[in-house]
Structures are given as structure tokens and as C-alpha cells.
C-alpha positions in Angstrom: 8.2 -12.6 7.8 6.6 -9.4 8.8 7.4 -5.6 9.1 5.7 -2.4 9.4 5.5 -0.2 6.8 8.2 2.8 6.4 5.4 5.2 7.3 4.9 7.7 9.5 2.5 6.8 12.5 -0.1 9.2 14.2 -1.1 8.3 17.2 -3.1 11.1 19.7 -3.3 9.9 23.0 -4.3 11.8 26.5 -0.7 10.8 27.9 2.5 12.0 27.5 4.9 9.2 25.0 8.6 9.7 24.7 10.2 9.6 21.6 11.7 6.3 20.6 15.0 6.0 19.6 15.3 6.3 15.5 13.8 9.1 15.2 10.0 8.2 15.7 8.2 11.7 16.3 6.0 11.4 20.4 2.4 12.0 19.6 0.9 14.7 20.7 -1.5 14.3 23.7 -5.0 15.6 23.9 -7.9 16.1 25.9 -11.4 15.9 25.7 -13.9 18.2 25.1 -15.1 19.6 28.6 -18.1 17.8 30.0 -17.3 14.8 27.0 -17.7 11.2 29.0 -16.1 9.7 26.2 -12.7 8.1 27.7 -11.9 6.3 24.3 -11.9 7.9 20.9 -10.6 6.1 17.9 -10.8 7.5 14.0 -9.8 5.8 10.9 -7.2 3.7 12.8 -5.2 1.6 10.4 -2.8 -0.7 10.7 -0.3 -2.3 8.0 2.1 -5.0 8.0 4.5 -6.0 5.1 4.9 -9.5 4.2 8.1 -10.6 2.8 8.4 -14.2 0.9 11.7 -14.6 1.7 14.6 -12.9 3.9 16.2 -11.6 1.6 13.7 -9.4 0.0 13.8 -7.5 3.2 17.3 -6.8 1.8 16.0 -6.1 -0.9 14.3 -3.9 -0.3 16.2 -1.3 1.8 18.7 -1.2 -1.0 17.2 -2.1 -4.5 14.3 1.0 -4.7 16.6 3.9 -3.4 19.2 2.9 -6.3 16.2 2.5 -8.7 15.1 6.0 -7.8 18.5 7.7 -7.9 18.4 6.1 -11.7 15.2 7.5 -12.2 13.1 4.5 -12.3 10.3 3.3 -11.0 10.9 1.6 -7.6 9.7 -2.0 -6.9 8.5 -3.5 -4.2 9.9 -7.0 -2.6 6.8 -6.9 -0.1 3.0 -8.2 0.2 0.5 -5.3 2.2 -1.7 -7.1 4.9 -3.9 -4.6 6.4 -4.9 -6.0 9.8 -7.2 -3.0 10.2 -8.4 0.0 8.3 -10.8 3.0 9.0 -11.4 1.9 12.5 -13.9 4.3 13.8 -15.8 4.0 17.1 -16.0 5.7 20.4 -15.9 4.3 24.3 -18.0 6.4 27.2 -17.1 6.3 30.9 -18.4 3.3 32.6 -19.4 1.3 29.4 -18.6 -2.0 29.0 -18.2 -2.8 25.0 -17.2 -6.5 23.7 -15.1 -7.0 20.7 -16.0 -10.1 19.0 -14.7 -11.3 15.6 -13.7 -14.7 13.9 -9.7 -15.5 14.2 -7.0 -13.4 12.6 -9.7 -10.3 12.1 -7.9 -7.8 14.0 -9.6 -7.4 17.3 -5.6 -8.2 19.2 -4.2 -5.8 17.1 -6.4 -2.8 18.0 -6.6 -3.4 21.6 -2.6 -3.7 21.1 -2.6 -0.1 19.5 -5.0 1.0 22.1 -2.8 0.3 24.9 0.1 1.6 23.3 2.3 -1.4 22.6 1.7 -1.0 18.7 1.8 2.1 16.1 -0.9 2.7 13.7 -0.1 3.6 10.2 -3.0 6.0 10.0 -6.2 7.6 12.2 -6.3 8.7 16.0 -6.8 7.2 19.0 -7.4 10.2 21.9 -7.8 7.9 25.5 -8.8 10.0 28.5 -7.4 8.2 31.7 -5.4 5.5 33.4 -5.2 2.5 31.3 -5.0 -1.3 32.5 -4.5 -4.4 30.1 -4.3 -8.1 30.0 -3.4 -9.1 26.9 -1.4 -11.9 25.7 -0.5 -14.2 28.7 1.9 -12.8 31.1 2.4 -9.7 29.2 4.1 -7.1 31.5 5.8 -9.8 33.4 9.5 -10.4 33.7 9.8 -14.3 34.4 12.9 -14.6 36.3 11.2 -12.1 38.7 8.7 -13.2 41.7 5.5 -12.7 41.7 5.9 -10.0 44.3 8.6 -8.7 42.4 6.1 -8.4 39.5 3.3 -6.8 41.1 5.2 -3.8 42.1 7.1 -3.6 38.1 3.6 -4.1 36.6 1.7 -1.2 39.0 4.4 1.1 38.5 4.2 0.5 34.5 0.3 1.3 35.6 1.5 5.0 37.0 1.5 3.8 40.8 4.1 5.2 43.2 6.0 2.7 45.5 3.8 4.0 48.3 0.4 3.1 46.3 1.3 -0.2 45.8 2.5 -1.2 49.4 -1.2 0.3 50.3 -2.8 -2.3 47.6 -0.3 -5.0 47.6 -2.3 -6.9 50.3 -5.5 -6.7 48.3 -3.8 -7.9 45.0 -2.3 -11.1 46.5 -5.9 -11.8 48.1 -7.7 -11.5 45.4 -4.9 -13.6 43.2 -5.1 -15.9 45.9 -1.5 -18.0 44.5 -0.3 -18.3 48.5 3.5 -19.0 48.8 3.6 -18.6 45.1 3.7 -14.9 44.9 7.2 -14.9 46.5 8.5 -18.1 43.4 9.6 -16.5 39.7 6.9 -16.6 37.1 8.0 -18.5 35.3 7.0 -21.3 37.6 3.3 -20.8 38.0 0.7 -22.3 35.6 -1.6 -19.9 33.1 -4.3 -20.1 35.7 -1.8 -18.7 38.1 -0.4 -16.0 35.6 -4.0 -14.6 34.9 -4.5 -14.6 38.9 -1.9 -12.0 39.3 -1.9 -10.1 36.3 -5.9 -9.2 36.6 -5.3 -8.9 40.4 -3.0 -6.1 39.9 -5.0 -4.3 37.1 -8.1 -4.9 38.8 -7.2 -3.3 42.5 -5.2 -0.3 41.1 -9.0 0.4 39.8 -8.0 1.7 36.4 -10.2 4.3 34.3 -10.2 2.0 31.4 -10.0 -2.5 31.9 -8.5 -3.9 28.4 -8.9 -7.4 28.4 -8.1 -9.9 25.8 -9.5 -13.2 26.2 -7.2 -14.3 29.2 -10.4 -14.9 31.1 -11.1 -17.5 29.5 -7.8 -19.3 31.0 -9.1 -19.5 34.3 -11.0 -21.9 36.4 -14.9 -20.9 36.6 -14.7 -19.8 40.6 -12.1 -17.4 39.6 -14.1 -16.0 36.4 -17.3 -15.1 38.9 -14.7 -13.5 41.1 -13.5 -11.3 37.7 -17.1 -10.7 36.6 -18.0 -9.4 40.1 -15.1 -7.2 40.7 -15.7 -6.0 36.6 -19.1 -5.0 38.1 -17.7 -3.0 41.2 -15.4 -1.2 38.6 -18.2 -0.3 36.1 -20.0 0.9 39.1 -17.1 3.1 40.4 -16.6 4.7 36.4 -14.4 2.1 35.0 -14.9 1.4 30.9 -14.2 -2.2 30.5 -13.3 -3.5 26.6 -12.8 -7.0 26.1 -12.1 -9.1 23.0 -14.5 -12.9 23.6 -15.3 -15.6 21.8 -18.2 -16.4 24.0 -21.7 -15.1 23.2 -22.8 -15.0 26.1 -20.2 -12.9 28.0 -20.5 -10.1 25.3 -24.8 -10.7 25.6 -24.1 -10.7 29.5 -21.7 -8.2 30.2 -21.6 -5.7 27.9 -23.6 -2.6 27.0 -22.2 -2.3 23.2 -20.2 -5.0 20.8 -18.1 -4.5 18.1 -17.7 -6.9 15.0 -14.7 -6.9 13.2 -14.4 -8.7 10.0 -11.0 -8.7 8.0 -9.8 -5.6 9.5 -13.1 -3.3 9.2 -16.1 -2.9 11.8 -18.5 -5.0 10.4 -21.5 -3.9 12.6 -21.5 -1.9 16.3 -24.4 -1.6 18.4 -25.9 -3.4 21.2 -25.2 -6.8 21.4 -28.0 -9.6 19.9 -28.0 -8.1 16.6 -24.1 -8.2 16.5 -23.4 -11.4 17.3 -26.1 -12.3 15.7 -24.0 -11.3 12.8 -21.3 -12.7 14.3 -22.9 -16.4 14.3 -23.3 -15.8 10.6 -19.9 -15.2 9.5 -18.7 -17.9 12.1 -21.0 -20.7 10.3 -19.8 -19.3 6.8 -22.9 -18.8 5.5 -24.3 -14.7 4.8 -28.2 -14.2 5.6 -30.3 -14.8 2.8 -34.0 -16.0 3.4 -35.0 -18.7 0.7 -37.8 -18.5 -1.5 -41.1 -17.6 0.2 -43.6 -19.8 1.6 -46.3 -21.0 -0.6 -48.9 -20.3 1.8 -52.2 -22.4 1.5 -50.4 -25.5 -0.2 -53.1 -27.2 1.8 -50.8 -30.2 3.4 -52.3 -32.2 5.7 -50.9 -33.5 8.8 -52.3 -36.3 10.7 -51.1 -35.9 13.7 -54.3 -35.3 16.4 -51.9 -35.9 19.4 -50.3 -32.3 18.2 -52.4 -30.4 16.1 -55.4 -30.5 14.0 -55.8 -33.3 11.4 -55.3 -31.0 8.4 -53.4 -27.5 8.7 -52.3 -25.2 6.2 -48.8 -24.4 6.3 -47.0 -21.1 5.7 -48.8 -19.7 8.3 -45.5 -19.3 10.4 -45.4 -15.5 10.8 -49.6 -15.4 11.7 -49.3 -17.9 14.7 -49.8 -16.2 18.2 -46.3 -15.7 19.7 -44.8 -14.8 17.0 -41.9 -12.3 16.7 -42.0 -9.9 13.7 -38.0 -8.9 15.2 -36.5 -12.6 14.4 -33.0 -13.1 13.2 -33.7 -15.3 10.2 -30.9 -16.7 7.7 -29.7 -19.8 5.8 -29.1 -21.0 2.4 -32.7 -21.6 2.2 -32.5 -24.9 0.7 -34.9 -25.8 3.6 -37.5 -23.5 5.2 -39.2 -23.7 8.3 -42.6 -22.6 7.6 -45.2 -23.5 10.4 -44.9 -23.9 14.0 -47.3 -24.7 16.9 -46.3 -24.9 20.5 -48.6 -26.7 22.5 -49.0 -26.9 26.4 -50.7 -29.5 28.2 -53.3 -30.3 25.2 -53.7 -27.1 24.2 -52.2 -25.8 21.1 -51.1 -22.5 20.1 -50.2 -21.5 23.7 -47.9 -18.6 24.1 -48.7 -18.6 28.5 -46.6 -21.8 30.2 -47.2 -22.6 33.5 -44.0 -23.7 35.3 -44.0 -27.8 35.3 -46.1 -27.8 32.3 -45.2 -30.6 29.4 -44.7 -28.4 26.4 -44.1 -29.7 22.6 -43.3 -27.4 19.6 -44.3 -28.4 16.4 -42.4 -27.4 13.5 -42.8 -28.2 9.7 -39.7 -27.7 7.6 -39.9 -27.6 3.7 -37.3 -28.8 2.0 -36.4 -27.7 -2.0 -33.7 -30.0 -2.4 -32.8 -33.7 -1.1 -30.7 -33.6 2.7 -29.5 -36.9 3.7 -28.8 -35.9 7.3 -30.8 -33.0 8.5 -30.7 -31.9 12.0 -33.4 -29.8 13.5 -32.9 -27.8 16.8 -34.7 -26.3 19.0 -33.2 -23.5 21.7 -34.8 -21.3 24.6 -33.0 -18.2 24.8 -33.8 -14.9 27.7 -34.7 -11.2 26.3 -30.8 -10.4 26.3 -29.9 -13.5 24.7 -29.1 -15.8 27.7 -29.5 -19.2 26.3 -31.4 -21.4 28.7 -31.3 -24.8 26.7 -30.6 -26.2 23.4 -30.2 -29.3 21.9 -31.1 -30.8 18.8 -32.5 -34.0 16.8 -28.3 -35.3 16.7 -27.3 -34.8 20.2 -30.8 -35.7 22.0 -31.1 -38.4 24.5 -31.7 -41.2 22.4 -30.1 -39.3 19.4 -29.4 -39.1 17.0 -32.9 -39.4 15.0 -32.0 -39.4 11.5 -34.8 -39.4 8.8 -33.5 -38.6 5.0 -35.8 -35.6 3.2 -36.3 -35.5 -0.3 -37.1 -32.4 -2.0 -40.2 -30.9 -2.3 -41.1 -33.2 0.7 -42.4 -31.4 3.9 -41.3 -32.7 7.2 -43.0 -33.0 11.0 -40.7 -32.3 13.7 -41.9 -32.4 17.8 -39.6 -31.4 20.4 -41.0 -32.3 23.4 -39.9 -31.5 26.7 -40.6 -30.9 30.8 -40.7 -26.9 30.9 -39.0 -25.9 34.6 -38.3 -22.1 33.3 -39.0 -19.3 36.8 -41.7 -16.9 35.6 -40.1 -14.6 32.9 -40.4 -13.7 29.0 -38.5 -16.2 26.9 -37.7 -16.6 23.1 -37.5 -19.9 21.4 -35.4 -20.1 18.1 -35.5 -22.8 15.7 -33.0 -24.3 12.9 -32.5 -27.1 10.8 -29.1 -27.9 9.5 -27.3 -30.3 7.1 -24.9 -32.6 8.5 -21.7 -32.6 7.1 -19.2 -34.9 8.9 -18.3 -35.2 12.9 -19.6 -31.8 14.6 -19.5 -29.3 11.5 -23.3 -28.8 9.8 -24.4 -26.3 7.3 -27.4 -24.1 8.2 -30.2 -24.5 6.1 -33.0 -22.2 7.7 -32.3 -20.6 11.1 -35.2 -18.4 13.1 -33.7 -16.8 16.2 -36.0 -15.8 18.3 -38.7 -16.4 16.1 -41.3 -17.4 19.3 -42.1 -15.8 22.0 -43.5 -17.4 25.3 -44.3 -16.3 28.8 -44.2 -18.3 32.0 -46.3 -18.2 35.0 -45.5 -20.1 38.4 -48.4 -19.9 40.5 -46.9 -22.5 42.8 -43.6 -20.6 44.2 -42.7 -17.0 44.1 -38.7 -17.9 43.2 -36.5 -16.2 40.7 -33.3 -17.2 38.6 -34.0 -19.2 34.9 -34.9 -22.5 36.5 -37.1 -24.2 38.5 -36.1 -26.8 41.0 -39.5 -27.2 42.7 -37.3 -26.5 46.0 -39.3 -27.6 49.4 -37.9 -26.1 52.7 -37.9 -27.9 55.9 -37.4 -26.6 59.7 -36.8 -28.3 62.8 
């Protein structure tokens, strides 16, 4: 069972808020500095629940510490702390878009919660300069029993639009829900899909100074998330600061300007958006970043393999190959390493310029310092902001999976070969090998993102996009 603690909460926001009944003191609005674009301001927010065991140490413990205390004793507790955040710091400026990203249970729902106002911190400030629009948790804001209609004009007005204003809007918002005859049937009637129709209609078309969504995006079908993601940019244009909470990598690497990482309660890292969920893919796979042992460059291990690359190589040469990139994301146990690479392009080996159409093979050589029944090796082809093209690996590969057992001390030859259709661009190619470890989990051994870089050239067609579909026009 859970309960907030008997503390006092201090929360600043840029809006007037009643007291509540019991005796809870209003905060006291503020403003910001004049000429500040900063619309969201948060300092040392925390936030603390109280665990109790069993009901009756709630009981417990309204009554057992006050008596303790009046007999001079020292007062115990019947409770459990669980801090879902603490010393939450970070600011929000006008017309950025900032993604909140973080495994389950580490808090990101509970600080958008207290940002919108439906939950009390225990401690810190939150100072928010305009009007504030949210989809949180799945129909939030909307009275079931009511019609959809019915709702628009309940949710608006809980948004700070008059009667008039939403009569004015109330066209736009059941266009862009698009739920027909539903709008006028309860809620309680309509599917998620429908729910998250109206609910971002309406807090999209009152065009808010600040968008809070938390992942209810993600409930929709994928025509209706392009029509979010193009209204989201039509806000951003107009002013609007969009925060979202997203499991999806490449929404936050997409969309947003900034992420946030929260890990049990704290921000693990902030800043622009590869580097943290970069981060983010670390604590998600359970494994910190640690690089292995270093290559023993010059080991002098020869590779006969004259279809890819010279008869005998020396490996560890992976960071002295042309298109390398001295910014890679490396991490892993580091019971394997990947320590050489060449990519090859029609014949020619170390190429870093592809030509659209080309057949391209990269070449890696892993080490390995310990036995792996099942490694997997993978091979993806990301854009500059972190836009993954393609990937696949030696498991899931048409005629996958290709499973060869490594011993340790043993080096391995892996090719990934493949038709390269990319538009002309600048593109990073990451590489990984992984230990199985039963159905679709598998422990990261050695993992270089972005470790490559390639350029392509398309001399044949002047078309843009990520892919090419050698398109041919015809006219009658």
C-alpha cells in the first residue's frame, strides 16, 4: 500500500492553485525573469512514497509515534521510503522538444505527473511559464459516462478555454480525431485508439504553450502517429515546448532537441539525444560500459580469405582503418573484442565512398577471451542523428541462424554482405557481437556504435530520402 509522506510540499508554479481542503498551503506562483525563454524550470524536485507491509501499520502509524512521543520516546516507524525521484534538476526553453527516456518504474510518469500538477512533490521547485496541455495515462481528464462532445468541452475548459473558444475549435478537434458518430456515444465505448484520438485532438488544437505527453502515442495506429508528429511540428513552429516520456529510440533521436535519462529516480545523463540513449541502451541490456582488455596489436594472424582481404593481415588495427570514427559508443563485458574491420565495395577494400547499387561486404574479426557457444554478430547502418536504416544479425538473417561455437583465445572471421540501395548521404555503420542466452534475450559482449563511417554517391539519379528504389518514370 502506498502513501505520501506527512511532509510539507513546495511546489512554485506560474499559475494560481487553490488550497486543498486539509489544510494544504497554495504555492505561490512565479514568473520568469524578463527576456528568460525558459517556460519550464524544475530544481531538486523530489518525490516520496511510503510503503506500508500491511494495513494496519497505516494504523499504526497515525497513533503509535504521537503516544511514543508524548512518553518521551523515540518514535518508530511502520513504513518503507521509496523515493520515486530526488534532486531533479533541469530546465525546458520555448519551442524545445525534450524526450524523457528511462527503463520501467524509474520515475519519468511521476515527474511529468508533478509537472502537470496532478501530484505534490516532497521537496524542490517547479516554476512553468504558460498554458499547459497533457496526455498522460489513458483517458485521463475524461469522465466516461460523458460523450465524447461532452468531453471535449470538460477537458478544454480544465485547459483554461472559455465556452466561446471551444465552440470556435470544436470543429477542428473532431476533424482531426476523426471518431465520426462516435464523438456524440460515452467514452466509455470507444477503443484506446479512439480515446487517444480525442484527447490529443483537444490538446493539440487549443495549441498549448507547453504538450506533455506520456507514451499514449504509442496506442495509435501509424497514419494517426504521422498526423501527431506533423501537427507536433506545426506547434514547435508556432512556440510550443513539447516533453514526452518514449520508449522508442528513434522518436527521442527524431523528434527531439534534448533527452533526459532517468535512472532510479535521479537524471542519469541530459544532453542531446545519441549520447543519452546511448546510455539508455546500456542500462536497458544490463550491462555498464566497460571496454575489455586492449588489442594486442601485431599478433600477426593470418586470414586466408583473398575473396575479402589480403592473405595475411594484422589485426588490431581497428581504430587505424580509413572510415573510422574516433567518437564511437563502445561497451560490453569485453569477453569478446571486435578488433579489425574492412569494408569492401565492389573488389576494392578499405572503401569508405559507396556508389548507390554497389555490393558491399564488411569484414570483421572478433577475439574472443573466453569460450561462447552461441555468439551472434550484427551488423547495423544508422544516419548522423541516429536514424537506423537496417540491422540484422548472424541469428535472424535470411538463412539464419549461422551458428559457429568460439573458443577462447580463438579469433573469428565474420562477412556481412549485402546489396547497398542507401540515397547519397553520410552514414555510420555499428557493429556487435553478443552471447545468446535463450529465445530473444543476448548478452553484449563487444558493441561499436558508430564505429564506421561511409559516404554514398548516386551518380545515376538525383533522389532523396534513405533508400533507393531505382524508380523509372514513364509518360504517355
Amino acid at each position: 500500500m502506498w502513501s505520501e509522506p506527512e511532509q510539507e510540499c513546495v511546489m512554485e508554479r506560474s499559475r494560481d492553485i487553490s488550497p486543498k481542503d486539509g489544510g494544504e498551503r497554495a504555492a505561490v506562483p512565479t514568473q520568469p525573469a524578463a527576456g528568460d525563454d525558459t517556460v519550464i524550470r524544475v530544481r531538486n524536485l523530489s518525490k516520496c512514497y511510503l510503503i506500508y507491509d500491511r494495513p494496519q501499520d497505516r494504523l499504526k502509524q497515525s497513533v503509535v509515534p504521537r503516544l511514543q512521543r508524548l512518553l518521551g520516546r523515540l518514535p518508530r516507524k511502520y513504513y518503507r521510503e521509496f523515493w520515486a525521484l530526488r534532486d531533479v534538476s533541469f530546465d525546458v526553453r520555448r519551442g524545445e522538444t525534450v524526450g524523457i527516456i528511462g527503463r520501467n518504474g524509474a520515475g519519468k510518469s511521476t515527474l511529468l505527473q508533478i509537472l502537470c500538477g496532478t501530484l505534490h512533490p516532497n521537496g524542490g521547485t517547479v516554476e512553468i511559464s504558460g498554458r499547459v496541455a497533457a496526455l498522460l495515462e489513458l483517458g485521463s481528464g475524461f469522465n466516461p459516462e460523458f460523450s465524447g462532445r461532452e468531453n471535449v468541452y470538460l477537458y478544454a475548459g480544465i485547459l483554461g478555454l472559455s465556452q466561446q473558444e471551444v465552440d470556435a475549435k470544436f470543429d477542428d478537434i473532431a476533424a482531426f480525431a476523426d471518431i465520426g458518430d462516435f464523438i456524440d456515444q460515452p467514452i466509455k465505448t470507444y477503443s484506446s485508439g479512439m480515446v487517444v484520438r480525442l484527447a490529443f485532438a483537444v490538446a493539440a488544437c487549443v495549441n498549448p504553450d507547453i504538450l506533455v505527453v506520456d507514451e499514449a502515442l504509442a496506442v495509435g495506429d501509424i497514419r494517426f502517429q504521422a498526423k501527431c508528429f506533423r501537427r507536433l511540428e506545426q506547434l514547435i513552429d508556432q512556440g510550443t515546448s513539447v516533453l514526452f516520456v518514449s520508449h522508442s529510440i528513434e522518436e527521442v533521436t527524431r523528434h527531439c532537441d534534448r533527452a533526459i535519462l532517468i535512472e532510479n529516480g535521479a537524471i542519469a545523463i541530459i544532453g542531446t539525444p545519441k549520447p543519452v540513449t546511448n546510455r539508455y541502451l546500456d542500462l536497458l541490456f544490463g550491462v555498464e560500459r566497460q571496454i575489455g582488455p586492449p588489442p594486442q596489436r601485431g599478433s600477426g594472424v593470418s586470414v586466408s580469405r583473398p575473396d575479402i582481404a589480403p592473405a595475411s593481415i594484422e589485426l588490431g588495427d581497428f581504430e587505424q582503418r580509413p572510415g573510422y570514427n574516433p567518437m564511437e559508443y563502445r561497451w560490453g563485458s569485453g569477453e569478446a573484442e571486435i578488433v579489425d574491420f574492412i569494408v569492401t565495395a565492389d573488389g576494392t577494400n578499405h572503401a569508405t565512398q559507396l556508389i548507390t547499387g554497389s555490393r558491399v561486404s564488411v569484414v570483421i574479426w572478433t577475439r574472443f577471451h573466453r569460450d561462447v557457444t552461441s555468439p551472434i554478430f550484427g551488423l547495423t547502418i544508422k544516419t548522423p542523428d541516429g536514424v537506423a536504416v537496417f540491422g540484422c544479425n548472424s541469428r535472424d538473417c535470411a538463412g539464419g541462424p549461422i551458428v559457429r561455437p568460439a573458443r577462447g583465445g580463438e579469433t573469428l572471421c565474420v562477412s556481412f554482405s549485402f546489396d547497398q540501395l542507401l540515397c547519397a548521404g553520410q552514414y555510420f555503420i555499428s557493429l556487435g557481437v553478443a552471447e545468446a542466452q535463450g529465445g530473444a534475450d543476448a548478452a553484449p559482449l563487444d558493441r561499436r556504435y558508430d564505429s564506421v563511417q561511409v559516404a554514398v554517391t548516386n551518380p545515376i539519379a538525383r533522389s532523396f530520402g534513405l533508400a533507393e528504389f531505382n524508380m523509372t518514370v514513364s509518360v504517355q
